[in-house]
Backbone as CSV, one residue per row, in Angstrom:
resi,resn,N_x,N_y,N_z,CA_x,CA_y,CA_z,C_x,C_y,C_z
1,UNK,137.793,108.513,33.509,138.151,107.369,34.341,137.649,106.101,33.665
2,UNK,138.804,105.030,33.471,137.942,103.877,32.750,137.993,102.947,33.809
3,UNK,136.429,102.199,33.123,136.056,100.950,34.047,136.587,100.231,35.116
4,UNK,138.064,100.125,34.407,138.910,99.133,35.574,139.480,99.994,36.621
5,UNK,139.523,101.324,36.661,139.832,102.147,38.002,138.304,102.046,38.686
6,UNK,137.399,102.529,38.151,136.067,102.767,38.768,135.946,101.501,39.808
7,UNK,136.185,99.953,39.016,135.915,98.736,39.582,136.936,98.714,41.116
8,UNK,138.014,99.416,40.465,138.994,99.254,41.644,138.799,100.309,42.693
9,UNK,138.331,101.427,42.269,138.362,102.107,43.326,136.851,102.017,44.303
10,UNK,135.670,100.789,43.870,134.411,100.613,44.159,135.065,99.425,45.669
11,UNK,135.528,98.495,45.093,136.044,97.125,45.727,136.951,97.910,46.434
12,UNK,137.789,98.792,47.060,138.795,99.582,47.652,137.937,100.043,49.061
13,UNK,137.003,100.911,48.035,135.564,101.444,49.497,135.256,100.159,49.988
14,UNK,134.532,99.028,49.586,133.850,98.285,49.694,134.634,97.389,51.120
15,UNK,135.786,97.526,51.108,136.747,97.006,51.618,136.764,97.738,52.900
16,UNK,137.507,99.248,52.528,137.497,100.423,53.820,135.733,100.378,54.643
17,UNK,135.102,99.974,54.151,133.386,100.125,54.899,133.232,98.726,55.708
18,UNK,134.117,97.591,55.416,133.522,96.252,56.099,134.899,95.793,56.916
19,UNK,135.768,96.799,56.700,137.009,97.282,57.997,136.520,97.972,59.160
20,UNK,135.711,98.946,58.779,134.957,99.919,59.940,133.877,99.112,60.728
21,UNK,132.895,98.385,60.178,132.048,97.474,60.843,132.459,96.338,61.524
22,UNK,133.843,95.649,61.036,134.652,94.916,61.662,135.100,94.961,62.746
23,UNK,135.791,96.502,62.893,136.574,96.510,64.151,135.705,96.838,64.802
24,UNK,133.965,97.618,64.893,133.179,98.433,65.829,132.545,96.863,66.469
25,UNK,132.396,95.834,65.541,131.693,94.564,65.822,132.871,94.174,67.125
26,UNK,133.969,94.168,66.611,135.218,93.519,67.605,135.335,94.265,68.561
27,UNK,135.134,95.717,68.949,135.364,96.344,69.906,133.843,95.911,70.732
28,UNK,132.781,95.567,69.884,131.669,95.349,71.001,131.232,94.408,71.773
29,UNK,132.077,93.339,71.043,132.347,92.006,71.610,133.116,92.050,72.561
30,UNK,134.103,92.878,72.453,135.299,92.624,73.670,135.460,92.700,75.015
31,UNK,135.330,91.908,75.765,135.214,92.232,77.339,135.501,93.624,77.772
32,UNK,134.285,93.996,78.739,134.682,95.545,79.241,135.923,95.555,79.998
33,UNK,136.484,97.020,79.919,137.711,97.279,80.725,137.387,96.845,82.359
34,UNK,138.829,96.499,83.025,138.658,95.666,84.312,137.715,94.314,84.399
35,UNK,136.870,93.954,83.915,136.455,92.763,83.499,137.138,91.279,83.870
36,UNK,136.884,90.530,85.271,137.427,89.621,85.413,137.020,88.784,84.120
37,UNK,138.215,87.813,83.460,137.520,86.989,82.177,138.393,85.979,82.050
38,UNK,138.907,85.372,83.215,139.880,83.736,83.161,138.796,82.765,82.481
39,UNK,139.285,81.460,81.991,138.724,80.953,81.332,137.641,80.480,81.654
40,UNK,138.045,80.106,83.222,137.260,79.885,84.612,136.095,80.710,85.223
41,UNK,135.739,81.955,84.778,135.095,83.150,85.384,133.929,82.834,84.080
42,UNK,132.795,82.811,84.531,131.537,83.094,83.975,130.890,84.008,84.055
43,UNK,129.549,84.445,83.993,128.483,85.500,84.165,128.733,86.079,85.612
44,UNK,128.677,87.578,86.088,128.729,88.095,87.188,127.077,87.581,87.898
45,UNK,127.053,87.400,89.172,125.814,87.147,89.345,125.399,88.240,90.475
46,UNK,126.192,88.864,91.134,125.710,89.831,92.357,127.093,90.966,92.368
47,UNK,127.180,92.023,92.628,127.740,93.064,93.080,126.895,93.818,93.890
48,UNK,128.190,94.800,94.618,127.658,95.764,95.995,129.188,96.548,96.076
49,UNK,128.611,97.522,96.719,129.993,98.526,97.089,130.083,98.746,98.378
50,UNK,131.327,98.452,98.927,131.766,99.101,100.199,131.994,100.029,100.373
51,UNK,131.412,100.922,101.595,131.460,102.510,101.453,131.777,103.056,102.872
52,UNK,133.326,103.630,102.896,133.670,104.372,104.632,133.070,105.825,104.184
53,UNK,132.310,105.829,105.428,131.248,107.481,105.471,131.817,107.713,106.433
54,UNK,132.329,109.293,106.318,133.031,110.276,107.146,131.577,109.977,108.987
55,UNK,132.299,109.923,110.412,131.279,109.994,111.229,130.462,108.755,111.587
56,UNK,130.486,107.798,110.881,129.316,106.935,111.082,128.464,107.285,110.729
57,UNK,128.163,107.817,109.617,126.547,108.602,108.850,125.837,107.820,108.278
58,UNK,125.249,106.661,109.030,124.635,105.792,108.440,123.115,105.850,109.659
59,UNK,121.873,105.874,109.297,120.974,105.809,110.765,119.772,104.753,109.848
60,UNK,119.538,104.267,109.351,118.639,103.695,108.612,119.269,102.497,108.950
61,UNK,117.268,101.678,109.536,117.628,99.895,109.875,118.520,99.571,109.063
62,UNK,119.703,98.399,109.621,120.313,97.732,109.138,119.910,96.804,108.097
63,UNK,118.988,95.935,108.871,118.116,94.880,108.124,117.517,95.252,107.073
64,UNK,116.918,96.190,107.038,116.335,96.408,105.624,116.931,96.833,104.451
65,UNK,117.950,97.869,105.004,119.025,98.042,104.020,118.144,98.475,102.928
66,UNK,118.096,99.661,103.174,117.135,100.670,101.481,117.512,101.305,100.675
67,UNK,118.732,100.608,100.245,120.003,100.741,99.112,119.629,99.864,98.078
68,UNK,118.579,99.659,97.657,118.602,98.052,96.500,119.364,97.303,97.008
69,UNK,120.220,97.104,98.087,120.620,95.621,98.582,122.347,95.469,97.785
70,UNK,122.565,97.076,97.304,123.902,96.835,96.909,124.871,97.751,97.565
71,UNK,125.043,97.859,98.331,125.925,98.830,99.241,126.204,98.370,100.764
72,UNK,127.343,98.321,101.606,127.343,98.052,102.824,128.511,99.366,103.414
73,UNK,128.064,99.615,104.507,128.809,100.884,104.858,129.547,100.670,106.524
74,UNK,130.859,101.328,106.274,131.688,101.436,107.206,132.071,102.421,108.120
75,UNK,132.474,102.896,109.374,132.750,104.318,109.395,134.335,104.647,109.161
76,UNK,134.555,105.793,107.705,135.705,105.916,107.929,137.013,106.322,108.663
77,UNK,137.570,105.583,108.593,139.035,106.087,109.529,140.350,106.150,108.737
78,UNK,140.901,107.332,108.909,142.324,107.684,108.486,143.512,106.107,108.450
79,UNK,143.054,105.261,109.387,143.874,104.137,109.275,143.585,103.312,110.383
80,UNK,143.690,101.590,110.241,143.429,101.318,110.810,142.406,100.224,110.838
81,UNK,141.311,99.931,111.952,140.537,98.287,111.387,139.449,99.465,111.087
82,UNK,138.523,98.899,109.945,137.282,99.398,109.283,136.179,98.736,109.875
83,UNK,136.141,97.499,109.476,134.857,96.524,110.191,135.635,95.172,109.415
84,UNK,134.567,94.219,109.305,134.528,92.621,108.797,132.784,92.305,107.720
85,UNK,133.380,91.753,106.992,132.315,91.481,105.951,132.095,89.526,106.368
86,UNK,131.241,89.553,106.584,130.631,87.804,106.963,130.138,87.483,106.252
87,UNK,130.851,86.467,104.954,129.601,85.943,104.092,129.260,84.272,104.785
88,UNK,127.885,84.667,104.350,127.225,83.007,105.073,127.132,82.250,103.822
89,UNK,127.749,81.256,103.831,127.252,80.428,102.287,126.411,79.371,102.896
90,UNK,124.576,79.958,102.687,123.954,78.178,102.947,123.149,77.793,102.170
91,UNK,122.894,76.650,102.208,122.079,75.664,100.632,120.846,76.468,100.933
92,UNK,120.050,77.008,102.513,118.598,77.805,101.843,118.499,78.906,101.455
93,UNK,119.778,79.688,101.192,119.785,80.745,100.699,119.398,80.466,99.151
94,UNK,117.840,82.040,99.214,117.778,82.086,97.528,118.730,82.912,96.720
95,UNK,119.775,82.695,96.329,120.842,83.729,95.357,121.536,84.008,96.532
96,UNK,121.792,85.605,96.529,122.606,86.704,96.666,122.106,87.356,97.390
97,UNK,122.407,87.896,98.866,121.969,89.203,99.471,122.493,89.791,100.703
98,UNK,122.404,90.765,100.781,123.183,91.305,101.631,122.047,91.329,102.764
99,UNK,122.148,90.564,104.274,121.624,90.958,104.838,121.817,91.885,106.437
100,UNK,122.743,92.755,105.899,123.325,93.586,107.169,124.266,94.384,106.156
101,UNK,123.662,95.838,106.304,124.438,96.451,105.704,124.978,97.518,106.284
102,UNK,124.791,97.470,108.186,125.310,98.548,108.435,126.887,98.012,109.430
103,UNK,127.561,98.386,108.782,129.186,97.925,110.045,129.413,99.709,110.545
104,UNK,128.919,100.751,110.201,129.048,101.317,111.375,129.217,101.204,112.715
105,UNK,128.199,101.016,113.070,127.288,100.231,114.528,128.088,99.598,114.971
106,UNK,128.524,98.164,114.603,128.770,97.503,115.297,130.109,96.753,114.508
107,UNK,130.436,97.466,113.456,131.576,96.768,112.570,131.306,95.646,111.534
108,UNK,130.504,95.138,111.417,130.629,94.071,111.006,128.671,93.939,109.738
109,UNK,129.061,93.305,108.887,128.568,93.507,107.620,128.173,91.997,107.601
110,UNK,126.711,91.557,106.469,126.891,90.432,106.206,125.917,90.143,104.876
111,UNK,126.995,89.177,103.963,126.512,88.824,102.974,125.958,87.510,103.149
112,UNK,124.806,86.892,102.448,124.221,85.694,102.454,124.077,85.104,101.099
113,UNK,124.950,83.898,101.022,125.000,83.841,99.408,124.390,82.183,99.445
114,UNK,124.257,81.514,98.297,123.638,80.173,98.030,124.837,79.349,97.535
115,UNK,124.973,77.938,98.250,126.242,77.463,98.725,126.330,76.491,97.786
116,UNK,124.891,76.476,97.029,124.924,75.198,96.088,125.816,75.731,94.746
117,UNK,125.882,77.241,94.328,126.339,77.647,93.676,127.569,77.821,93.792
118,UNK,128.574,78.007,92.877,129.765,77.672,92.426,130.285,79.154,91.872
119,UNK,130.996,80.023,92.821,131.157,81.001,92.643,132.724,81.369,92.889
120,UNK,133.137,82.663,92.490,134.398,83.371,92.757,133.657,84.831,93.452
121,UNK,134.418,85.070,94.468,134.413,86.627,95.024,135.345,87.668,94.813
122,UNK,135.215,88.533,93.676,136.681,89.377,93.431,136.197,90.782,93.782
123,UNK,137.237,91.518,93.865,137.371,93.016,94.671,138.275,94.177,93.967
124,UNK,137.690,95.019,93.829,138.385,95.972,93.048,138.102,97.610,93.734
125,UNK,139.315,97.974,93.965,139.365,99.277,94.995,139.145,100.849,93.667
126,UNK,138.164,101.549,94.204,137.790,102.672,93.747,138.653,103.953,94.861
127,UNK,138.007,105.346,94.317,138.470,106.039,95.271,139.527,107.103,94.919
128,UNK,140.271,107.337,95.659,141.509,108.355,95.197,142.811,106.994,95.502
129,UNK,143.780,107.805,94.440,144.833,107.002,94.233,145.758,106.358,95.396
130,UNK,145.687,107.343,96.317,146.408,107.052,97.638,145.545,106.080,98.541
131,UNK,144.514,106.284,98.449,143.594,105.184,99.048,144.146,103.595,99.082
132,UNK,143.889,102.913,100.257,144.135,101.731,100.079,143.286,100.467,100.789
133,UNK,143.294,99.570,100.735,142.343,98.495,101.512,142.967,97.175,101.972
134,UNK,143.404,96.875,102.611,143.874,95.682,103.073,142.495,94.601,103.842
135,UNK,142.635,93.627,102.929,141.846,92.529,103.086,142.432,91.264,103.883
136,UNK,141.933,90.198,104.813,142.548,89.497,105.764,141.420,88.555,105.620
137,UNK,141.511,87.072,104.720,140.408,86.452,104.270,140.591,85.103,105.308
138,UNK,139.651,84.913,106.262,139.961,83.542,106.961,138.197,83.000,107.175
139,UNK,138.113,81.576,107.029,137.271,80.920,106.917,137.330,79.808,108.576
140,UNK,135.846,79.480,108.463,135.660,79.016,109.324,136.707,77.681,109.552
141,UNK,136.755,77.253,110.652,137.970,75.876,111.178,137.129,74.763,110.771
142,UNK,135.752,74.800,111.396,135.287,73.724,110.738,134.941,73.148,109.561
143,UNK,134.376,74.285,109.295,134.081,74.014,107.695,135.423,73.581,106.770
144,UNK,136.876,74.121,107.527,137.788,73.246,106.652,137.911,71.990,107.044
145,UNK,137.660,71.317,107.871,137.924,70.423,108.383,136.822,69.491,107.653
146,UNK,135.309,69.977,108.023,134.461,69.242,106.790,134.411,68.872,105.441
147,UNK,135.178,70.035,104.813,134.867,70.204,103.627,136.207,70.136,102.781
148,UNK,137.024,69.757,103.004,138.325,70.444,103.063,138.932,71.652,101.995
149,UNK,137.729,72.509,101.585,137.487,73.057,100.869,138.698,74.505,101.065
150,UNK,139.138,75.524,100.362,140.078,76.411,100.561,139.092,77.614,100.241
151,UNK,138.677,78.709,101.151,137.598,79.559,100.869,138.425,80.744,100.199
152,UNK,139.444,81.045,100.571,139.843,81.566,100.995,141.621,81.537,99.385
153,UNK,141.309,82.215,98.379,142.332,82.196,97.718,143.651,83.392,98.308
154,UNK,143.538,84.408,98.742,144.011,85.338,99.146,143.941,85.565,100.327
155,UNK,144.999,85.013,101.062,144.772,85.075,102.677,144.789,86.854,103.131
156,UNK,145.726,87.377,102.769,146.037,88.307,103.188,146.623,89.627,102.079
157,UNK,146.496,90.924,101.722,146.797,91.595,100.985,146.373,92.659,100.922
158,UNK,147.080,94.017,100.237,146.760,95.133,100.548,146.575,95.610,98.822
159,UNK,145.457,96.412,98.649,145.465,96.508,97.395,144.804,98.097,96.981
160,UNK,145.470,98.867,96.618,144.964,100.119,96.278,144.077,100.398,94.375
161,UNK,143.885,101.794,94.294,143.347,101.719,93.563,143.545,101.234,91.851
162,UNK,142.393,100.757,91.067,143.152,100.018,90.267,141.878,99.624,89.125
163,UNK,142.424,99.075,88.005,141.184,98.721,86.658,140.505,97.185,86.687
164,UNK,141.694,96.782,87.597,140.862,95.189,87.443,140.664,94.846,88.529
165,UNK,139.885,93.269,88.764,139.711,92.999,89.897,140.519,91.251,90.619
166,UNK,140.503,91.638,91.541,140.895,90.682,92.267,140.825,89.223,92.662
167,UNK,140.955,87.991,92.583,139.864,87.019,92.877,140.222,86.485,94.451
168,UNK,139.714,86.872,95.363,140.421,86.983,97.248,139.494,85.863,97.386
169,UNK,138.000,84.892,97.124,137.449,83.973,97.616,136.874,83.287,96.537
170,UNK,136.678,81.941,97.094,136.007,80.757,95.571,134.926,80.091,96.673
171,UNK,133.847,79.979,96.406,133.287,78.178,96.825,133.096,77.534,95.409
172,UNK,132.799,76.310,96.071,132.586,74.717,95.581,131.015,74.226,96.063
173,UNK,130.057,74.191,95.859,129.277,73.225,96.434,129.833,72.133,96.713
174,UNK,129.215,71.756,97.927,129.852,70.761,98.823,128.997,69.991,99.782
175,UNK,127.912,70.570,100.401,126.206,70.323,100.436,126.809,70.752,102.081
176,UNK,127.827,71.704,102.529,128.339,72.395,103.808,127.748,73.676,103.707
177,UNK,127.355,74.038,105.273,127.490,75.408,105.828,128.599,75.810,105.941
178,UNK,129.352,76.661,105.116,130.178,77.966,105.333,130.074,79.363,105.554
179,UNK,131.495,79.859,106.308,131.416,81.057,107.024,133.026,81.747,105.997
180,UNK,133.315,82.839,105.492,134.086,83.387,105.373,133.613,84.859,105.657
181,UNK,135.445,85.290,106.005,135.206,86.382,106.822,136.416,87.247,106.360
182,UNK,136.261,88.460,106.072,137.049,89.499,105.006,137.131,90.538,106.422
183,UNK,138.416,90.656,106.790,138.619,91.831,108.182,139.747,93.214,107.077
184,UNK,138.707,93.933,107.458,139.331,95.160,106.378,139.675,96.361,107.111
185,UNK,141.042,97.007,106.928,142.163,97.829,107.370,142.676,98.634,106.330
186,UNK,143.192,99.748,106.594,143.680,101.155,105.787,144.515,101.080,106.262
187,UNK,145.919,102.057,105.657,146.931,102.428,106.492,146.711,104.147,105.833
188,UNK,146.479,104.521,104.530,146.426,105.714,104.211,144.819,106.036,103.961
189,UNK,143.892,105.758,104.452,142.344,106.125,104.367,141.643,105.516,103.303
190,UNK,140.697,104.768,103.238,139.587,104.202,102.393,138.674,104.383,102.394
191,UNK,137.435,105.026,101.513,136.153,105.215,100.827,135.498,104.486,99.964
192,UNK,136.218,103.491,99.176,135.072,102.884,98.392,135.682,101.885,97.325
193,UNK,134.752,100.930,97.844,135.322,99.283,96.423,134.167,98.579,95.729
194,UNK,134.651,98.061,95.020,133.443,97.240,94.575,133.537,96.007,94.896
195,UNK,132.585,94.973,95.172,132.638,93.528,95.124,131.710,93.113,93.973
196,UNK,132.364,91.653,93.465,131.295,91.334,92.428,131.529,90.176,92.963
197,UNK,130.696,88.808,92.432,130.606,87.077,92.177,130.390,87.254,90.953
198,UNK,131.194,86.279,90.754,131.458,86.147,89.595,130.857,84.310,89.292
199,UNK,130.102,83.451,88.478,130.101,82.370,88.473,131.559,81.250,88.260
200,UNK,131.732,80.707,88.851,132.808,79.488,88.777,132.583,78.844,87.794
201,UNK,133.256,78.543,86.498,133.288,77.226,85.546,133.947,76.131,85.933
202,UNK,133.833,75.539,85.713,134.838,74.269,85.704,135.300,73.767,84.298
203,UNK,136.499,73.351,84.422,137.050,73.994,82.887,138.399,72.744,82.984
């Protein structure tokens, strides 16, 4: 073999080896699968999962909620209303938290988020394929009237299972108390979604 193959077939490898590190670099960079990533969508800052338990099998205080603070539970039904998720957006809230995590009981769930922050709320349905979730997003009267703010991107919609997620609510700081309110319904049975916040850019 003379020199000028050796050279060529050295620079050939050299080539095939910084192709392989290339694409593993590009695949690790690349937003994970389902991954909200508009230009608009920043760092996730809180997730939790909604969960219909066969019975109402939930008996542990509400308030304390001894889930790490990421789970809120429903009782499931073949079809029909599930409960309501209440997020409170107020300026003394620190971050993110769920403070009511049982809608068994009494239906109804509640998130407490910080209003100064500038967020998106998106939703993405887990589960079996037939599963479905219909979401019904309405915000307080006053707070539109104060604020004239739109909480509420997705009034209404039914969304089964799936890889990406949804964007159904936005705030704005606005230096307002807000109330949005997510009333959730099946027609073929539901077990389980995820919610994330996602940070708001402005762009």
């Amino acid at each position: 073999m003379n020199i000028k193959t050796i050279i060529v077939a050295s620079l050939a490898a050299v080539f095939a080896v910084s192709m392989i590190f290339a694409s593993g670099t590009l695949q690790a960079s690349a937003a994970p699968p389902g991954e909200t990533r508009d230009s608009d969508v920043g760092k996730m800052l809180f997730k939790f999962n909604i969960l219909a338990v066969p019975n109402g099998d939930w008996s542990a205080d509400d308030t304390v909620c001894p889930n790490s603070g990421h789970r809120v539970f429903f009782e499931r039904v073949d079809s029909g209303l599930i409960g309501t998720i209440l997020y409170k957006l107020d300026q003394s809230a620190s971050g993110i938290k769920i403070t009511d995590c049982d809608g068994t009981a009494d239906g109804t769930a509640v998130v407490k988020a910080d209003e100064k922050v500038n967020f998106y709320i998106v939703l993405r349905v887990h589960g079996k394929v037939t599963d479905n979730l219909r979401v019904m997003c309405t915000e307080s009267f006053n707070d539109v009237l104060t604020s004239g703010e739109d909480l509420c991107i997705i009034d209404d919609s039914t969304f089964t299972k799936g890889k990406s997620f949804t964007k159904i609510s936005a705030n704005m700081f606005d230096e307002a108390y807000e109330e949005i309110l997510w009333t959730l319904e099946t027609s073929t049975g539901f077990r389980n979604a995820e919610v994330r916040f996602y940070e708001k850019l402005t762009v």
